[in-house]
C-alpha positions as CSV (number, residue, x, y, z in Angstrom):
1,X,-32.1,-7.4,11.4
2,X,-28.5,-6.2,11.9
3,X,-27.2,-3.2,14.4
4,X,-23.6,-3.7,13.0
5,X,-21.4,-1.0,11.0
6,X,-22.2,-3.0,7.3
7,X,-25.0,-4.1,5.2
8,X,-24.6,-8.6,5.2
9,X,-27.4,-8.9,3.1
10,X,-26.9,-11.2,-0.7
11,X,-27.8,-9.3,-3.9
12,X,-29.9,-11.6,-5.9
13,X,-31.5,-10.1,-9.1
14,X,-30.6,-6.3,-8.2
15,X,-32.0,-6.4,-5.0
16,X,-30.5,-6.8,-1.2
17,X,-31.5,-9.7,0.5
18,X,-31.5,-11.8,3.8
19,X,-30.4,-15.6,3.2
20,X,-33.8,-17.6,2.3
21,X,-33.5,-19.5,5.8
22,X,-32.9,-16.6,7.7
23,X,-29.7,-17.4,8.8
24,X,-26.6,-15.2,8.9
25,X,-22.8,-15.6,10.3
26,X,-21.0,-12.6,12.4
27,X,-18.4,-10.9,10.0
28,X,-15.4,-9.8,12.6
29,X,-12.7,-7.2,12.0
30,X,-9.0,-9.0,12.3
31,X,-8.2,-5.7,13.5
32,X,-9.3,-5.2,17.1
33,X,-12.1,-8.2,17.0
34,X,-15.0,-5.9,16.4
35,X,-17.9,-6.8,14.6
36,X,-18.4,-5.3,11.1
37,X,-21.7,-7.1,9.9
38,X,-24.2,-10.1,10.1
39,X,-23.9,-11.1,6.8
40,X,-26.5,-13.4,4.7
41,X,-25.5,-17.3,5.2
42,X,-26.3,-18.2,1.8
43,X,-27.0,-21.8,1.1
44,X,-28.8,-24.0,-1.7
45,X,-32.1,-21.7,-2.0
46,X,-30.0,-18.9,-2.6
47,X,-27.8,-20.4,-5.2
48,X,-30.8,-21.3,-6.6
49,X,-32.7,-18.2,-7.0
50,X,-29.1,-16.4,-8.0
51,X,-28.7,-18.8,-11.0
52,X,-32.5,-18.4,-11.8
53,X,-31.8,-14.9,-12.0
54,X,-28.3,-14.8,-14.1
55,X,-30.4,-17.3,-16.4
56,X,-33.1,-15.4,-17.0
57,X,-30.9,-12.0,-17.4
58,X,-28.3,-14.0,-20.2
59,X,-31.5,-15.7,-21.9
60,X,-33.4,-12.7,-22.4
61,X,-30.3,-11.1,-23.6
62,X,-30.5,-7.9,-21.8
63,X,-26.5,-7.8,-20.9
64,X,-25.3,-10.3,-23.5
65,X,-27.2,-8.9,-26.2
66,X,-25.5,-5.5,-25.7
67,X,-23.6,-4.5,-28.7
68,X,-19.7,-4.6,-27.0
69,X,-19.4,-0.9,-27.4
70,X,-22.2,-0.4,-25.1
71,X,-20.8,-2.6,-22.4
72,X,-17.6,-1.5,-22.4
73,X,-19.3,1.8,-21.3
74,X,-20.9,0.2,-18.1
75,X,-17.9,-1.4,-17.4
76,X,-15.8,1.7,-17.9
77,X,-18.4,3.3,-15.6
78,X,-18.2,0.7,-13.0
79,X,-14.7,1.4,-12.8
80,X,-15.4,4.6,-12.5
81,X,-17.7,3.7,-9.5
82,X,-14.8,2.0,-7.4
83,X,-12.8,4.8,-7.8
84,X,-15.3,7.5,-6.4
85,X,-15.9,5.1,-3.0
86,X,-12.4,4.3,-2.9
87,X,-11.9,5.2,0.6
88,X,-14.9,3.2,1.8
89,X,-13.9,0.5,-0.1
90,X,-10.3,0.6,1.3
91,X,-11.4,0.7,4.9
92,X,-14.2,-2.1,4.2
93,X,-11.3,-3.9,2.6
94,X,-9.0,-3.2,5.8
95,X,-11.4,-3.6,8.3
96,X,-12.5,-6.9,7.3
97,X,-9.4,-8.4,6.0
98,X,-6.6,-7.0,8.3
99,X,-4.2,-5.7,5.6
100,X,-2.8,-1.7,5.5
101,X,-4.7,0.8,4.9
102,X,-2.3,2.5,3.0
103,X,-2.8,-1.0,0.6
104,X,-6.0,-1.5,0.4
105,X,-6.0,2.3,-1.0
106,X,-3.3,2.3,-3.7
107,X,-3.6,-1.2,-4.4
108,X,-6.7,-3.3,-4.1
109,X,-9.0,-0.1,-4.8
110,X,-7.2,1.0,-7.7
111,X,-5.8,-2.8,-9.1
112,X,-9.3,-3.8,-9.1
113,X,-10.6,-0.8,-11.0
114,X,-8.0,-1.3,-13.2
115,X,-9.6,-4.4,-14.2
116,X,-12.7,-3.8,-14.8
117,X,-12.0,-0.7,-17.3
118,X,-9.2,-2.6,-19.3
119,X,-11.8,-5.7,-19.9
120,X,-14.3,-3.0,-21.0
121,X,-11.5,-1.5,-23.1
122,X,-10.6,-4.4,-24.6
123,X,-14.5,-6.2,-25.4
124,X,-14.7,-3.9,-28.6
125,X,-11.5,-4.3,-29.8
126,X,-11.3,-8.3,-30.1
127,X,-12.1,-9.7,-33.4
128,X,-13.5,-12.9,-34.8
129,X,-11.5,-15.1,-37.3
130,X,-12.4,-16.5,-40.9
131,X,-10.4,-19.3,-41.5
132,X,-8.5,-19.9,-44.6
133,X,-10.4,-22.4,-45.9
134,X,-11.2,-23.3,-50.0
135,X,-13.5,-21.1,-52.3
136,X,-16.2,-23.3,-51.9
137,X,-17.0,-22.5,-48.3
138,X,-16.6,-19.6,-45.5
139,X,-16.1,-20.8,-42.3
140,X,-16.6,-18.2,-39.3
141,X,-14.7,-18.8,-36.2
142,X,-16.7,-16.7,-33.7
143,X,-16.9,-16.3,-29.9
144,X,-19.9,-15.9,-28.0
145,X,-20.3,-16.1,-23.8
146,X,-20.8,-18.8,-21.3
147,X,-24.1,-18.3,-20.2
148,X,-24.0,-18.3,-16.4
149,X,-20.3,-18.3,-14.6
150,X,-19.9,-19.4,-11.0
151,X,-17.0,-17.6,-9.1
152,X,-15.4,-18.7,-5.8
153,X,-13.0,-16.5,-4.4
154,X,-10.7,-16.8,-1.3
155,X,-10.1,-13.8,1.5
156,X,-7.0,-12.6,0.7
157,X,-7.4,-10.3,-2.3
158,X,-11.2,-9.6,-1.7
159,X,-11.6,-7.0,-4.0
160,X,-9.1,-7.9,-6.8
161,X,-9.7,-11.6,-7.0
162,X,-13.0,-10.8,-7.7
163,X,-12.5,-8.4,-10.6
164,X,-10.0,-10.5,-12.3
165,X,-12.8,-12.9,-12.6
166,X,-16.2,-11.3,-13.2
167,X,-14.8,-8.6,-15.4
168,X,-13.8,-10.7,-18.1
169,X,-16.8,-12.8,-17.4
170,X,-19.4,-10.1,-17.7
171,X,-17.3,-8.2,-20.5
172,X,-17.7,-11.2,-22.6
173,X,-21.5,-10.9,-21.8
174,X,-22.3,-13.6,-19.5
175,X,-23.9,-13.3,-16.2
176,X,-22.2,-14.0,-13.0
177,X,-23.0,-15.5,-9.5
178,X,-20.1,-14.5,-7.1
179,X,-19.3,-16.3,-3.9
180,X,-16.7,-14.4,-1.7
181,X,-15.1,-15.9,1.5
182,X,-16.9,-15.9,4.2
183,X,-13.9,-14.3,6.0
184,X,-14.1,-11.4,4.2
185,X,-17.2,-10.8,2.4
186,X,-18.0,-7.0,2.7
187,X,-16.4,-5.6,-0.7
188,X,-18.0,-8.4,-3.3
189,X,-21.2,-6.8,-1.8
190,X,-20.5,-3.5,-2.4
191,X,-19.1,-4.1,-5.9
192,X,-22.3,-5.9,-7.0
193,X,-24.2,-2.4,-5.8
194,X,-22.0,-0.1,-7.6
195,X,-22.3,-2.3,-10.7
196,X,-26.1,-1.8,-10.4
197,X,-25.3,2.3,-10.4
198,X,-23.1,2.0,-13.0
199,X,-26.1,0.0,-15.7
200,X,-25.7,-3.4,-15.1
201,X,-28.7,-4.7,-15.5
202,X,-30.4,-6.8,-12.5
203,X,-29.2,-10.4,-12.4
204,X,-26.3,-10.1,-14.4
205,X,-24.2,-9.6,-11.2
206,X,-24.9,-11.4,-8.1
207,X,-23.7,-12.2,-4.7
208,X,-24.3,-15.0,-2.5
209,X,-22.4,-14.5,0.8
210,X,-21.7,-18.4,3.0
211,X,-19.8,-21.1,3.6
212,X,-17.9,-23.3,1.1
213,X,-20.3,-26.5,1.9
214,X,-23.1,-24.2,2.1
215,X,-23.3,-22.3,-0.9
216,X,-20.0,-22.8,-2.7
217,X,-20.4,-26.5,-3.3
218,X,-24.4,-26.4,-4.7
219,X,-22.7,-23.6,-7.0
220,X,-20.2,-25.8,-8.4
221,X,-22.7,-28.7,-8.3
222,X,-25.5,-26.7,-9.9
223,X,-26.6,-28.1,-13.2
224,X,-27.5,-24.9,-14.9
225,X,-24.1,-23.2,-14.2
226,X,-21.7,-23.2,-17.8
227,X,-18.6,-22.5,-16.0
228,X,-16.6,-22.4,-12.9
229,X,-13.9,-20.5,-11.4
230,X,-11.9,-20.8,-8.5
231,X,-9.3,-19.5,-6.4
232,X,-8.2,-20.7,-3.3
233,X,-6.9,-23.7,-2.3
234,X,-5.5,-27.1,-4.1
235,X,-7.5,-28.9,-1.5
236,X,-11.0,-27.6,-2.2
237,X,-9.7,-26.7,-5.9
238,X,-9.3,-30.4,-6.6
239,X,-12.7,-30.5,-5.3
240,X,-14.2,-28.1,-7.6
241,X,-12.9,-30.3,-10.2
242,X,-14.7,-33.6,-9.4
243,X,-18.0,-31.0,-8.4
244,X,-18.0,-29.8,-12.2
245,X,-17.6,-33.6,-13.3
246,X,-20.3,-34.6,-11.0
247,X,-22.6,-32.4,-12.4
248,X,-23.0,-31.0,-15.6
249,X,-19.5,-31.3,-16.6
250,X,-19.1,-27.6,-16.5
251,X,-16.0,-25.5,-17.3
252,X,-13.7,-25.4,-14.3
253,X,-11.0,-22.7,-14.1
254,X,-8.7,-23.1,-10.8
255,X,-6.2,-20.7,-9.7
256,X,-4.5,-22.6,-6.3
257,X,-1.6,-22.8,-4.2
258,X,2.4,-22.3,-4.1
259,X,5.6,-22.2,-2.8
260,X,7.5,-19.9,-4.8
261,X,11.4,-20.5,-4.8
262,X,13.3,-17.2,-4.8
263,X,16.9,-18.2,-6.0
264,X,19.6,-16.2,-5.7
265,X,22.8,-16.4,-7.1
266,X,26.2,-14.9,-6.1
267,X,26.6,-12.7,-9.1
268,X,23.1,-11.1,-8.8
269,X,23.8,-7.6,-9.8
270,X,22.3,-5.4,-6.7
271,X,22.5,-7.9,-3.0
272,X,20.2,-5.2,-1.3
273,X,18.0,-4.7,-4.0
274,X,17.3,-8.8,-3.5
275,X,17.3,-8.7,-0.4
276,X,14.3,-6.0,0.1
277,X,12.7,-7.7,-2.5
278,X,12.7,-11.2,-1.3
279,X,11.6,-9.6,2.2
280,X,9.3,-7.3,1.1
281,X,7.6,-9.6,-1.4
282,X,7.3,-12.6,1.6
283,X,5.9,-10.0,4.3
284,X,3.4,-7.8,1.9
285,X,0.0,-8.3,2.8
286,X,0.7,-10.6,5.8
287,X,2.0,-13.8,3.9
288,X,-1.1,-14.0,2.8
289,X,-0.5,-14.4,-1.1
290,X,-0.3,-17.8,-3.2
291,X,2.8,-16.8,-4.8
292,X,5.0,-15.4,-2.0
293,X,8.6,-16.5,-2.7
294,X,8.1,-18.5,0.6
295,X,11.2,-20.3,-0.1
296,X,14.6,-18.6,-0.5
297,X,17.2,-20.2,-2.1
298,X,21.1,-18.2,-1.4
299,X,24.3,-19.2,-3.0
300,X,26.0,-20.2,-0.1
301,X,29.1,-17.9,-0.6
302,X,26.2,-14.6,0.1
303,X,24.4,-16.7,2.5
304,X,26.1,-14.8,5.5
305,X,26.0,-11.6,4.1
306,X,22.2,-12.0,2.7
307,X,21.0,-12.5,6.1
308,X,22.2,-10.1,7.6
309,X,21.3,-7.5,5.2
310,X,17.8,-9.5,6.1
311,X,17.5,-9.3,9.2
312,X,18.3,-5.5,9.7
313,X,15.1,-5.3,7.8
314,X,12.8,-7.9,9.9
315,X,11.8,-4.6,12.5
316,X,10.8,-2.5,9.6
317,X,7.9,-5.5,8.8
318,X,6.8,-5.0,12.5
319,X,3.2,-5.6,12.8
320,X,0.9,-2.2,13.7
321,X,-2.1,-1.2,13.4
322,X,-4.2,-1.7,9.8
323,X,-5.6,1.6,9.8
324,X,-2.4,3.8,10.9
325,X,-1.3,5.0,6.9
326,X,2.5,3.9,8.3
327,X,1.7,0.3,8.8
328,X,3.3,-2.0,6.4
329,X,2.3,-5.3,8.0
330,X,-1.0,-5.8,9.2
331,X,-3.2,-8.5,11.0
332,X,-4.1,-12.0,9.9
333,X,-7.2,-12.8,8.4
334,X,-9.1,-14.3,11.5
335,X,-7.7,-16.4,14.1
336,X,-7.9,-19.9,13.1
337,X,-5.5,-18.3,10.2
338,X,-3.1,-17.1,12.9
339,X,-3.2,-20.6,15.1
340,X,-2.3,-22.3,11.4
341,X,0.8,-19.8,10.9
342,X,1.5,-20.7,14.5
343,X,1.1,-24.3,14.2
344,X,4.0,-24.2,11.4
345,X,6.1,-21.8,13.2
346,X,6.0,-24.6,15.7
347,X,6.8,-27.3,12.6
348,X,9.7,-25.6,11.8
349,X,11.5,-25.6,15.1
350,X,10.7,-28.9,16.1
351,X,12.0,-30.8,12.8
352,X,15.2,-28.7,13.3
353,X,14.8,-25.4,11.2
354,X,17.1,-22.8,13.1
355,X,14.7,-19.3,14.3
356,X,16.6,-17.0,13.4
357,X,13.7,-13.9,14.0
358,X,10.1,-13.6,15.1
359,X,8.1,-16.3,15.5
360,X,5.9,-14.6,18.0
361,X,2.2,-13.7,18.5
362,X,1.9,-10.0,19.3
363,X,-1.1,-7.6,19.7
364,X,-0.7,-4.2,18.7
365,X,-4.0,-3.8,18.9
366,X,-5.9,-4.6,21.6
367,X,-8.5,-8.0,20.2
368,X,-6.6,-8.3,16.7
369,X,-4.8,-11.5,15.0
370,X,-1.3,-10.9,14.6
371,X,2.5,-12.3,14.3
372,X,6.0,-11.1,13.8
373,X,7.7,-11.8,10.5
374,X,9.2,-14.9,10.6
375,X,13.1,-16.3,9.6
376,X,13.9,-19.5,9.4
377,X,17.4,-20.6,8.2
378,X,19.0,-24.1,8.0
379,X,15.7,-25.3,6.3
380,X,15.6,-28.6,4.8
381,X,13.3,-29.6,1.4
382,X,11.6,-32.3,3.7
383,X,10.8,-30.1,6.4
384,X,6.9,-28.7,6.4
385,X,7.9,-25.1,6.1
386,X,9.5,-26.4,2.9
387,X,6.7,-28.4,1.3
388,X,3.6,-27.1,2.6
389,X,2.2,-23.4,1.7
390,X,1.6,-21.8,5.1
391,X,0.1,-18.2,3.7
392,X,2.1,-16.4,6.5
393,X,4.8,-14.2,7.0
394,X,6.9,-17.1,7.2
395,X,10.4,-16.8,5.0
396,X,11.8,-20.2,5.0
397,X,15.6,-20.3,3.9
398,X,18.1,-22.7,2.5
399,X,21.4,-22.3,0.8
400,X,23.7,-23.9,-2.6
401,X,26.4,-24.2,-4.3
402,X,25.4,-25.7,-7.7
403,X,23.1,-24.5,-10.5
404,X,21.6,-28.0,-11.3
405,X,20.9,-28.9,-8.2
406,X,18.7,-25.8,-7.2
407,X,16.7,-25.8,-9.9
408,X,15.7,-29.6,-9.3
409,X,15.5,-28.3,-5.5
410,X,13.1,-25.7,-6.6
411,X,10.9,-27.8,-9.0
412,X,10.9,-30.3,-6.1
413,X,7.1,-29.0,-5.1
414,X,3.5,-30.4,-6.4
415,X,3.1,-26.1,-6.6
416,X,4.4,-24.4,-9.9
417,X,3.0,-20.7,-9.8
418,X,5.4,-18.5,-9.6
419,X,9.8,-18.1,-8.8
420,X,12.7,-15.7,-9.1
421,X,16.2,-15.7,-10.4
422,X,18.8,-13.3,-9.2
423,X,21.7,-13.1,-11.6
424,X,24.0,-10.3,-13.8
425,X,24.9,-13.9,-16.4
426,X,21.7,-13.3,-19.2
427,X,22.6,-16.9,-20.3
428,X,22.2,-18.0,-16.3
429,X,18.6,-16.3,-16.0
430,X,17.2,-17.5,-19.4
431,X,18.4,-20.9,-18.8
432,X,17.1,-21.2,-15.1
433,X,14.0,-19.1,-16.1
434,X,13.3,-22.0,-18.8
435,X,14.0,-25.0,-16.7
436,X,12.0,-23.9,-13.9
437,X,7.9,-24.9,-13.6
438,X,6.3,-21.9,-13.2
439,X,3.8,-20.0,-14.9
440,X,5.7,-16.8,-14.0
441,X,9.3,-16.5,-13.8
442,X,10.7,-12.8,-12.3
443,X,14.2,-12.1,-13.3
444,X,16.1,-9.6,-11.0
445,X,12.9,-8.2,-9.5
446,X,10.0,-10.3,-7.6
447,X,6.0,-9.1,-8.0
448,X,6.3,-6.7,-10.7
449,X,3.0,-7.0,-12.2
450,X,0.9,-5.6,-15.0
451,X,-3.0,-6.9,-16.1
452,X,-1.7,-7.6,-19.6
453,X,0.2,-10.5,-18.5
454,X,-1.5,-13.6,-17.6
455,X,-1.3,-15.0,-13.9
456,X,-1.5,-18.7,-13.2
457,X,0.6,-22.1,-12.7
458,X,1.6,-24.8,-13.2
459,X,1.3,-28.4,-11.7
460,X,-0.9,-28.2,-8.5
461,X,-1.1,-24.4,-8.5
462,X,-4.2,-25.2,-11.1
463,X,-5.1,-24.8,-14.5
464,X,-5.9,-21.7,-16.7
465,X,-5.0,-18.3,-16.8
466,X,-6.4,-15.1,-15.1
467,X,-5.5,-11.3,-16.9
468,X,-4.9,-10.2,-20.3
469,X,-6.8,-11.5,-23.0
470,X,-5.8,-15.1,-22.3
471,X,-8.8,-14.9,-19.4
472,X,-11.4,-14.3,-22.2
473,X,-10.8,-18.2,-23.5
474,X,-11.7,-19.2,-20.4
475,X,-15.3,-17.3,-20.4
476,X,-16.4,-17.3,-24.2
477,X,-17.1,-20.8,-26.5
478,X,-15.4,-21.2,-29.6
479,X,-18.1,-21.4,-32.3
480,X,-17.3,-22.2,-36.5
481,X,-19.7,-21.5,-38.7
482,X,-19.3,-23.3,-42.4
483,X,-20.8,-21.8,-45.1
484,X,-21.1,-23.5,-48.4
485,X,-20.4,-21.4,-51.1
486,X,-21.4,-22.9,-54.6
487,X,-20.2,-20.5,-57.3
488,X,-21.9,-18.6,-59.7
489,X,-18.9,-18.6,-62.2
């Protein structure tokens, strides 16, 4: 059915498949406008038969009734598996998302493997809980898996979004139905294969490739889906909330927007270590991250001296091509993505923010969706570069002179996932890393990451946590047991 370089088709119950309708949508490379695959335009039917599927597979117990030990070894394995096709999983990932090579290889490939093995890791090595109750009972406080978990994931982070979700899903024992973005659909397919090489049993891991109306909305509606996780927007995530109301009342787990502030102080301890950082962290993969610091907050006595030091490093972020290992910025997503960043590059100079580099659409190569790293200065909080999250290279920058006032500048967004506070006074970062709403506060540093930490926000930026054991309460029940004991003696 397809002539293109990838295989589009859904995996339903261990086996490749075309859509039920026979309908499919063109999957095209941000890179040079190629196209990559027809892919399986999943809708109602195929939710359908992928729930039937990951019912039948938790039901009869052949994954969930798996002692732990003996999952965590098909997970380990399935790690294992990513590894070994890292490089066609890095060029899929490039190819149909636009970032660098050199990312997609030391990064996503190896971030999402990561993952999965530390979720197998840690599946035998959680224990239940007897609670301290009198003599004349035992009460057992035990875990035990969702049934069937619906995942929605955006385009940015193909590959790692998805493993942050459906590794402690399906380490926990429940079966998953996975719905990438249609903009970049190519890895969730492959994973679902190499989970079926590594022992996952049929139906415990499937993908339904489509559109958000098409096939992510019947599998947040669907009545026999336990639980549902999300990330993407605060738009459609506040959607997914009233969807799991409307329906079964199912567990919803959103991780949404931001607009991380980025404060730095005059007494930070290293100016060009912040200044890299702050640029570097805005500009990595495109823009295209919820918590970019997308809004930079200078004491104004550095101001002048901060951008500078900024904008010798705005050519370095040059765009280039994806698949040249020197890149460091690549192309956006798809083009309506690039007319959006576009459309606020436009914002920003019309409501008075002052240009102070890039701003431009450029092509180096030939059919692909890029723009130039992007400073603004002179930004003010009511301006839309301010308030609304843009997921571009757009740096957006405003200056202080007051401690109080920009931390109420900072918490002055609906978006509370992530910030960053520059300072050498231990008393100043505690005290601003405690007043300010995030679920993550970096302190001298911006991104630094690990899977034992937990990722999420606060506010609008949604609700739960993904990594480290904190994402296992968001796929197990909590179950007591109470035993009366009436004693012998």
């Amino acid at each position: 059915m397809s002539n293109s370089t990838y295989d589009g088709r859904a995996v339903i119950n261990g086996q490749r498949v075309w859509a039920q309708t026979g309908h499919t949508f063109d999957c095209i490379s941000p890179v040079d406008g190629r196209l990559l695959a027809q892919v399986s335009r999943c809708a109602q039917a195929d939710v359908d038969a992928a729930v039937a599927a990951a019912r039948i597979a938790f039901e009869d117990r052949r994954w969930s009734g798996m002692a732990p030990a003996a999952r965590k070894r098909v997970m380990i394995k399935f790690a294992d598996q990513l590894l070994a096709h890292a490089d066609e999983l890095a060029l899929m990932e490039t190819l149909d998302m636009g970032k660098p090579i050199k990312y997609s290889r030391a990064v996503d490939v190896n971030s999402a493997a990561n993952c999965l093995r530390w979720y197998g890791e840690a599946v035998d090595k959680i224990y239940d809980e007897i609670a301290p109750t009198a003599a004349t009972a035992l009460a057992l406080i035990t875990r035990e898996p969702m049934g069937v978990v619906g995942v929605i994931v955006p385009w940015n982070y193909p590959m790692i979004m998805a493993a942050w979700k459906i590794a402690p899903a399906l380490a926990a024992g429940n079966s998953v139905v996975l719905k990438p973005s249609e903009k970049s659909p190519l890895t969730a397919l492959r994973l679902a294969e190499l989970a079926l090489e590594a022992g996952l049993p049929p139906g415990v891991f499937n993908v339904v490739p489509g559109f958000g109306p098409e096939a992510g909305s019947p599998l947040a509606l669907h009545m026999d889906v336990d639980c549902i996780a999300f990330t993407g927007s605060t738009r459609v995530g506040k959607q997914i909330h009233v969807m799991a109301g409307q329906s079964n009342l199912k567990r919803a787990w959103t991780e949404l927007g931001g607009k991380s502030p980025n404060i730095v102080f005059a007494d930070c301890p290293d100016l060009d270590k912040a200044v890299a950082a702050s640029v570097g962290s805005i500009f990595f993969n495109q823009g295209e991250s919820c918590n970019a610091p997308s809004r930079l907050f200078v004491e104004a006595s550095i101001r002048e001296a901060f951008l500078e030091r900024a904008l010798a490093l705005m050519p370095s972020y040059a765009p280039g091509n994806p698949l040249d290992a020197a890149t460091v910025m690549g192309a956006i997503v798809d083009e309506t993505q690039l007319n959006n960043v576009m459309r606020y590059i436009g914002l920003g100079q019309s409501e008075g923010a002052c240009l102070l580099a890039g701003g431009q659409q450029v092509m180096p190569v030939a059919g692909g969706c890029y723009v130039q790293p992007t400073l603004f200065a002179g930004v003010t909080a009511d301006m839309a570069i301010a308030r609304e999250e843009i997921f571009g290279p757009v740096l957006s920058v405003m200056s202080f002179t007051d401690t109080a006032e920009v931390v109420k500048a900072a918490n002055q967004s609906v978006y509370g996932l992530q910030a960053a506070v520059w300072t050498r006074d231990i008393n100043k970062a505690h005290g601003v890393a405690r007043a300010l709403r995030a679920g993550t506060v970096h302190v001298n540093q911006y991104d630094e990451d690990d899977i034992t930490v937990p990722f999420g926000g606060y506010k609008q930026s949604g609700v739960g946590r993904d990594k480290s054991l904190h994402a296992f309460d968001k796929y197990t029940e909590t179950k007591t047991t109470w035993i009366r004991i009436d004693s012998p003696v």
